[in-house]
N, C-alpha and C positions, 0 to 999 in steps of 0.2 A: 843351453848355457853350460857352460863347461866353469867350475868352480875355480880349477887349475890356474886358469889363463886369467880369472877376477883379479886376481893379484890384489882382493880387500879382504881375506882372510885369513886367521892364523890356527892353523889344529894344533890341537896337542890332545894325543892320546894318553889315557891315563888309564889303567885299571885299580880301582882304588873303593872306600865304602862310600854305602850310596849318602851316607850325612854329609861328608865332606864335599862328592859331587855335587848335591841340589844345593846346599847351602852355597857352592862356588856360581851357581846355576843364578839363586836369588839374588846374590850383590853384584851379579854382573860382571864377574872375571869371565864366565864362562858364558859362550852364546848357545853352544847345543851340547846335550849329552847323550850318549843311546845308556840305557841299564836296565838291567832285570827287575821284574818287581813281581810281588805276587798280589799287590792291588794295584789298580791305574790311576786312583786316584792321590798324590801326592800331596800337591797346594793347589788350590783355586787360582794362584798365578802364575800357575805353566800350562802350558799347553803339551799336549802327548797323541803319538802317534803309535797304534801298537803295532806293530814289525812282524813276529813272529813266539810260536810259543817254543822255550828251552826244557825239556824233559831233566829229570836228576834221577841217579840210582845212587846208590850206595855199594860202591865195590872191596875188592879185596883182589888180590893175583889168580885168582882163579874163578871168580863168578861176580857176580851183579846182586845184590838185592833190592825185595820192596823195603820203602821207609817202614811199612804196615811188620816185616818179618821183624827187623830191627829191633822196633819197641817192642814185638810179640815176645823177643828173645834176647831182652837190654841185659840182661844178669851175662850172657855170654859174650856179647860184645864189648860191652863196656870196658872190660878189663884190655882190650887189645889197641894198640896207639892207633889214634887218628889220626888221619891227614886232614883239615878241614881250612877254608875259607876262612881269610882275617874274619871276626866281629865285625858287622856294619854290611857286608857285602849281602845280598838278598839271598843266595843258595842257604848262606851260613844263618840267617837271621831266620829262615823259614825251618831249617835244622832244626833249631834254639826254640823256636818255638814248638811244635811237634811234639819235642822230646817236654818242655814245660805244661803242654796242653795233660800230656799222659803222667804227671808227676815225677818225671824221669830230669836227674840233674846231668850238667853237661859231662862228657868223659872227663877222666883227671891225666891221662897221660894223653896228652893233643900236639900236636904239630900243626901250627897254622900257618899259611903261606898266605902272599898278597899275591902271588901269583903265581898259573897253572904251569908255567916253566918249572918243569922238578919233579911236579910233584908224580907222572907217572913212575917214577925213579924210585922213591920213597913207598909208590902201594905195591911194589914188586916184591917187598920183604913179607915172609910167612904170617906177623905179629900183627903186620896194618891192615886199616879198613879207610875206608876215605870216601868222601861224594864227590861224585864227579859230574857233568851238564853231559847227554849222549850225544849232544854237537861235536864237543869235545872228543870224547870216546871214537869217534867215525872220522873227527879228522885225525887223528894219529893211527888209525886202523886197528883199535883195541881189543884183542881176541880175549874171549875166556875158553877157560878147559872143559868147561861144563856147554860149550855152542848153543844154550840160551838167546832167544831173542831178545836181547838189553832191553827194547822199546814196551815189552810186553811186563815188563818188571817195573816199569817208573808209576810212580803213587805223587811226585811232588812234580810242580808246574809253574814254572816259573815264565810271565809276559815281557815281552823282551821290546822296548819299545824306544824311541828318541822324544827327548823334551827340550821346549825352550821357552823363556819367556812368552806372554802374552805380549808383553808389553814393546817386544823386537822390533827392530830397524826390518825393514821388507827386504832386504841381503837375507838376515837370518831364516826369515820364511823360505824364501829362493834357492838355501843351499839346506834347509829340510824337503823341500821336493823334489833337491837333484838326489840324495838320499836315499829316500824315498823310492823313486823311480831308478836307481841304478844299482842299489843292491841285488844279490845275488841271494836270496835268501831260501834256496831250497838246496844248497850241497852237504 
């Protein structure tokens, strides 16, 4: 099956938070979503297929950290501008929490984006710190000065999977398998 040629379906890509994605998910504007989550379990009426898992560090223009260094060392970072994930998006929501589990409140100088267009631009200055997914990182070929292994530095995990009604037309099933079966999910 080639979805292409179905000519009965419409995508639209969105990068956006995940309230707004499921909640479009539930009323039926939307038939599939892929999104990060750091639990699988959502609503008892979707269904979910997990995909692959998304690794996070915390960098700066010159190195990677663990989330673990961060909070060990919040009195030093804090003060330096974030770049972080709008609210709502799971990187940002798993941040937020992290930081609230250890008593730690959110930075007050933030830069939030809705999205990762820029934001390499923004951690290149001395002042920033920002989280970034290592998918990410590897596809823009992101060096640090310090030649740290990124992967060996991640403490946060984010499940990266597609959802869609239970209750779907057997189309929407049919083009979560073409999905499914046609992604490229180890570059």
């Amino acid at each position: 099956m080639s979805i292409v040629s179905s000519k009965n379906v419409n995508f639209t890509v969105n990068y956006g938070s995940r309230e707004h994605l499921f909640s479009s998910l539930l009323k039926g504007r939307t038939d599939i979503i892929f999104a990060s989550a750091y639990n699988d379990i959502i609503d008892d009426r979707i269904n979910y297929k997990y995909l692959i898992q998304d690794k996070c560090v915390i960098i700066d223009k010159d190195r990677a950290y663990p989330m673990k260094e961060i909070v060990r060392n919040w009195d030093s970072f804090q003060s330096k501008v974030w770049v972080l994930p709008i609210r709502g998006t799971a990187m940002r929501d798993r941040f937020d929490s992290i930081l609230e589990y250890n008593g730690l409140k959110t930075p007050k100088n933030l830069i939030e984006l809705n999205s990762i267009i820029g934001a390499s631009s923004l951690i290149d200055n001395p002042d920033t710190i920002g989280m970034s997914t290592i998918s990410y990182l590897k596809s823009v070929k992101y060096k640090f000065e310090d030649n740290k292994n990124v992967e060996d530095l991640s403490d946060i995990t984010l499940n990266v999977g597609v959802y869609w009604r239970q209750d779907s037309k057997k189309l929407v099933s049919e083009v979560v398998d073409f999905f499914i079966h046609n992604m490229d999910l180890n570059k």
